[in-house]
N, C-alpha and C positions, 0 to 999 in steps of 0.2 A: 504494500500500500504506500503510495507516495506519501512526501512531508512537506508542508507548504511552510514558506517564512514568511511571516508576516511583520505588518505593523499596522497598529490600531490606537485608536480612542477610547479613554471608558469615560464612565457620567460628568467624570471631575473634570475633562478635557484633558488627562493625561494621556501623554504617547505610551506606549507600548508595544514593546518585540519582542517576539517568540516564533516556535513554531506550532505546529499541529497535524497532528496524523487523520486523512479524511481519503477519500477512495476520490474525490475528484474536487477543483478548487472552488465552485456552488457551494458542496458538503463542508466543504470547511471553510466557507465565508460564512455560512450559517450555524455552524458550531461554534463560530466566532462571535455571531451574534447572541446564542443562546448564553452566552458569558458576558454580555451586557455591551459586549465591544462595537465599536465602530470599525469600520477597515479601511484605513487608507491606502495602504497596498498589501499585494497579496502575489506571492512568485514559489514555483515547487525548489524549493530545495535542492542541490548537488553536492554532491562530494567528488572534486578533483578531476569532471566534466566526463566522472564515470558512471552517474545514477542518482538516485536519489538517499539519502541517508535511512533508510531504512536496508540497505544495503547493509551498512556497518553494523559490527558489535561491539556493544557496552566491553572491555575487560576488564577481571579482574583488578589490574593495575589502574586504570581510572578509576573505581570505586575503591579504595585505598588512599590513592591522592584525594582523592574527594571527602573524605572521613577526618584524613588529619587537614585540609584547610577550612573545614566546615568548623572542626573541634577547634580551631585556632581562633576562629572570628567570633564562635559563640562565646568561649574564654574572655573574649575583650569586649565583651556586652553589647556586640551588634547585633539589631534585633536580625529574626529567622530569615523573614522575606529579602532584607537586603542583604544579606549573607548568602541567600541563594540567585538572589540575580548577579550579585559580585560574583558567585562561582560560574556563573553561565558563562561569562570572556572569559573566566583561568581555564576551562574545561577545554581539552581539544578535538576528545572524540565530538563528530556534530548528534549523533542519534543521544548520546548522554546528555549533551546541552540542551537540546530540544525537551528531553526528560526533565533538568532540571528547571528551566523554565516553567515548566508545566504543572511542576511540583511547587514551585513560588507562585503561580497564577492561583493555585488551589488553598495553599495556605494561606493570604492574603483576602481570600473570599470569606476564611471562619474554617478551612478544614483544618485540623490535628496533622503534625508534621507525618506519627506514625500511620493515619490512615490514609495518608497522601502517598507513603513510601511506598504500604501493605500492596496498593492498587498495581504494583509493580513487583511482583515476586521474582521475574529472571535477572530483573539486579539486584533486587535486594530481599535477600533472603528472611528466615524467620528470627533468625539470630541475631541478625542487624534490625529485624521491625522490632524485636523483644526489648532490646537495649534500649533502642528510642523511645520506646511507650514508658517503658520503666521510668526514662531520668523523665519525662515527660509527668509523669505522677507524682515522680517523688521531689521536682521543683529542682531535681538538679540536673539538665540537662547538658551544662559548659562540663561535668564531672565527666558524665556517662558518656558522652563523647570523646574525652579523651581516653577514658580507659579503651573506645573500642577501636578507638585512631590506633591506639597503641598494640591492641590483637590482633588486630589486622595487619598491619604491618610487620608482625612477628610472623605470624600466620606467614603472609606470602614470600618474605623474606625466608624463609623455611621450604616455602616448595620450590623457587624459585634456585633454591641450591642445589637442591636433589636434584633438580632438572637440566640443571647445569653439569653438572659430575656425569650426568649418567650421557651426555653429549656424544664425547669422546670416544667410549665404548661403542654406543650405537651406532658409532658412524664408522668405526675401522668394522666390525660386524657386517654391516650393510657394504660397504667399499669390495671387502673379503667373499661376500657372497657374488655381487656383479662380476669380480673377477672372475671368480670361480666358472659360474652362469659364462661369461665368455668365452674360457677355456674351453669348456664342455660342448659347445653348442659349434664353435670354429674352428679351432685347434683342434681340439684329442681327436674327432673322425676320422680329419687327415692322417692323422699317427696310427692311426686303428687300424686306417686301410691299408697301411704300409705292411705293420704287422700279420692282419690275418692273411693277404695274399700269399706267405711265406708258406703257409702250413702248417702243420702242427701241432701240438697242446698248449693251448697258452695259461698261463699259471691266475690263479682265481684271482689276485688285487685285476689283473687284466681284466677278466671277465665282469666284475663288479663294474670297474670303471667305461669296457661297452654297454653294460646296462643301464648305469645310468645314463652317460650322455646317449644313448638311444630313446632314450624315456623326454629327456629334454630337449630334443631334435620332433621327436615323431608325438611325443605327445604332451608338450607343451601347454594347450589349449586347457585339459585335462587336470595336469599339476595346478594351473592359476584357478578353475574351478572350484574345486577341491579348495585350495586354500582361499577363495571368497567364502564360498558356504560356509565353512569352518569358519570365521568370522563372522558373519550374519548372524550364523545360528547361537553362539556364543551370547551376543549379543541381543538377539529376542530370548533367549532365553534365563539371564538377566533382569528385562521387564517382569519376571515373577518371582514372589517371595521364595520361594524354592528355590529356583535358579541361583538367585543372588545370595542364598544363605551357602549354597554347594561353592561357589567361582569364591567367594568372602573366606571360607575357609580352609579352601586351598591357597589361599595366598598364603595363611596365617602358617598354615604348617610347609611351606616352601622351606628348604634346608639352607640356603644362603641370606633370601628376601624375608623371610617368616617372620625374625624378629624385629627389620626393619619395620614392616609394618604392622606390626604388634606399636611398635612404638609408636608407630606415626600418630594412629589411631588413639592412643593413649594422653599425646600432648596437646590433639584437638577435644579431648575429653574435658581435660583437664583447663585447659585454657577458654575455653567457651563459658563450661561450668564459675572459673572463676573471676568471667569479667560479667554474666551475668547477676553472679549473688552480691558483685562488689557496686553495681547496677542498680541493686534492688529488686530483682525479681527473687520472690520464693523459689526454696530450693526442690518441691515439687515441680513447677514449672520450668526452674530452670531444666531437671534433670529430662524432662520432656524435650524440650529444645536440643539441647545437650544431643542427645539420641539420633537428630537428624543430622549434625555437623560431622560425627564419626567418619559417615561413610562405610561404614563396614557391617553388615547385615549380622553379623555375629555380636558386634560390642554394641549394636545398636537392641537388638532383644537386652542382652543384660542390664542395659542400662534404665531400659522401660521396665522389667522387673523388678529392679532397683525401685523406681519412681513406685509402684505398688505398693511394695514392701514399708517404704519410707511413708506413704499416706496411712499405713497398717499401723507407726507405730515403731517400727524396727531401725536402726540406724545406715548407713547404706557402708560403713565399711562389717558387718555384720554379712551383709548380702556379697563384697566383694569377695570375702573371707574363702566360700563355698566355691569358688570359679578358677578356676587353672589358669583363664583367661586371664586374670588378673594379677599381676609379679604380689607376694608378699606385701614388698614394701611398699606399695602404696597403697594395700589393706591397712596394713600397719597407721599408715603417714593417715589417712582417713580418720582411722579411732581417733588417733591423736587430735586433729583439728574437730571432730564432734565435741571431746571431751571439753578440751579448751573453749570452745567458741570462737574457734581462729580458724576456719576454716576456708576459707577466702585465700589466707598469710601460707597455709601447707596446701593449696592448689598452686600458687605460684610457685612453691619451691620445686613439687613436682613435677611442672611445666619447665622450669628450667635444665630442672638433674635432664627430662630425658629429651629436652631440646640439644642439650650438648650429646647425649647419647648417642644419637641421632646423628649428627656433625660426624663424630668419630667415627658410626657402623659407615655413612657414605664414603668417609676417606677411606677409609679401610678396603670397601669393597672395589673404590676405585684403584687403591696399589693390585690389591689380589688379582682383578680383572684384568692388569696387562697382559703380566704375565701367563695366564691362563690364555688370554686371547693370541699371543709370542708360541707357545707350546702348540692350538690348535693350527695354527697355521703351519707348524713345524710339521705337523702331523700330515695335515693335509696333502703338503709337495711332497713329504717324502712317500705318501701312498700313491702317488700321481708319478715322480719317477719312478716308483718300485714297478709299478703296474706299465710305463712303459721299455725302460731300458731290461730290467730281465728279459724281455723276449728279444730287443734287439741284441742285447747280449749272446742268447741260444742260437737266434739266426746266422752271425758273428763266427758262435762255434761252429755251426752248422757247413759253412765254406769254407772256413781255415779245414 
């Protein structure tokens, strides 16, 4: 659906610019008007004379930026609405600007900041609406923003490393395959054919390596099939609870990744959990919330069980106690912060111990994965000579 820009009038004779999302520019010169506005001009939208900004997407990274300058201007007592049309110029994504716009058009009318955001769930999730309604209730909203400028930022700072480390790997992996895929497909034949014209028995690495590149020559079409469907189906099959509890706990028990993301899971638990209650939201709620930022269909049950158990009455390192899932020590580290009433102070410490955890398993796996990836290649040519020089070798003997 196209995005028209605008600029208009409201009652007071003020100007006004924004955009607005409308199936054609009638429809949204009358959605313009249903908002009280006048139009004085009205043009669809572009981004960089390739479409219209519905094209683009919000990322992550702009709603991050967006959290800590919103937390900054609210901090210094500028009111909502002009902090949010001050953010529409610093914004660079256009479909995010257009958002926020539209989000100051709304508050400015009488809506609640949080039920302005709600209406937008693919950017802004329930953990960023929980926070805002929260400081929104409790009269401190410069607080609750910057606690979540601040989780956020750790947050993506955190995936943004892992993504980075794991770069390197992926890509001598993928380079190693292409080559490979070239060998196979245009070299080794020729070498084949040299070979089997000779006669004779040729030694099984041989044999392996006509069968495959015969497989990747002649049935090509087949291999990519195969590995789409294998994909897809992974993938719809995912969309259901089942699926997503079977793929979620094979990750967990992966023998290198496993406790990677045992972790990961662990420090979005714990970090959600503790900018919420530092927020104000109940720790029934929060632990409802909580549940959906995991990501992981296994910590996500335990954690909603938890939430039961804790409305029963029961305290939730009581519940973590019972779970394999869950390391000792921060059953432990839990009691400790129920008994205290510092529970908020032992979710951050949590959050840190296995943010750094976490650091150390990615470097690690990144030394380990050279070398591993140094050894498979070793491997490779030397079954790729073996498989063709033994025979030139026999043939060799064969004339001497």
């Amino acid at each position: 659906m196209p995005i028209f820009k605008y600029k208009a009038k409201n009652s007071d004779n003020e100007v006004k610019e924004g955009m607005v999302d409308a199936a054609t520019e009638q429809w949204a010169t009358e959605a313009l008007r249903d908002q009280g506005l006048s139009v004085v001009s009205i043009s669809i939208a572009k981004v960089g004379g390739l479409g219209s900004v519905a094209l683009s997407r919000v990322k992550a990274k702009d709603v991050v930026i967006f959290s800590r300058q919103f937390a900054v201007m609210i901090s210094a007592s500028i009111p909502i609405v002009q902090a949010l049309k001050t953010l529409v110029g610093q914004t660079e994504s256009p479909k995010f600007k257009m958002m926020i716009s539209e989000i100051a058009d709304e508050v400015n009318a009488g809506s609640r900041l949080s039920e302005s955001l709600a209406q937008r769930p693919k950017v802004f999730d329930l953990f960023f609406i929980s926070v805002i309604r929260a400081g929104e209730t409790s009269g401190k909203l410069d607080e609750v923003l910057n606690y979540l400028a601040d989780e956020m930022e750790k947050d993506y700072d955190l995936t943004h490393k892992i993504k980075g480390a794991m770069i390197y790997p992926i890509f001598v992996i993928f380079a190693m395959m292409v080559v490979g895929t070239v060998m196979m497909v245009w070299v080794v034949p020729k070498m084949i054919d040299v070979i089997t014209e000779s006669g004779g028995e040729l030694p099984f690495a041989t044999k392996v390596l006509i069968f495959v590149s015969d497989a990747l020559v002649n049935y090509w079409y087949l291999l990519i099939g195969g590995v789409v469907a294998i994909f897809f189906a992974i993938k719809y099959a995912r969309r259901f609870p089942a699926g997503r509890r079977y793929f979620d706990l094979i990750k967990l028990r992966l023998p290198i990744f496993g406790p990677l993301f045992q972790k990961i899971a662990l420090v979005r638990f714990t970090r959600s959990l503790q900018t919420l209650i530092a927020g104000g939201v109940p720790i029934s709620s929060g632990l409802k919330i909580s549940a959906d930022v995991v990501n992981n269909a296994i910590y996500q049950e335990l954690i909603l069980q938890t939430r039961k158990e804790v409305e029963s009455g029961n305290t939730i390192s009581s519940v973590f106690m019972r779970h394999k899932e869950v390391p000792i020590m921060v059953s432990q580290m839990f009691a400790v912060g129920e008994k205290t009433g510092k529970l908020d102070l032992v979710l951050d410490k949590i959050t840190s111990f296995y943010s750094r955890e976490i650091e150390n398993v990615v470097a690690n796996l990144v030394t380990l994965i050279e070398p591993l990836i140094m050894v498979a290649m070793g491997v490779a040519v030397g079954f790729m000579v073996a498989a063709i020089i033994m025979p030139m070798y026999n043939m060799a003997s064969n004339f001497s």
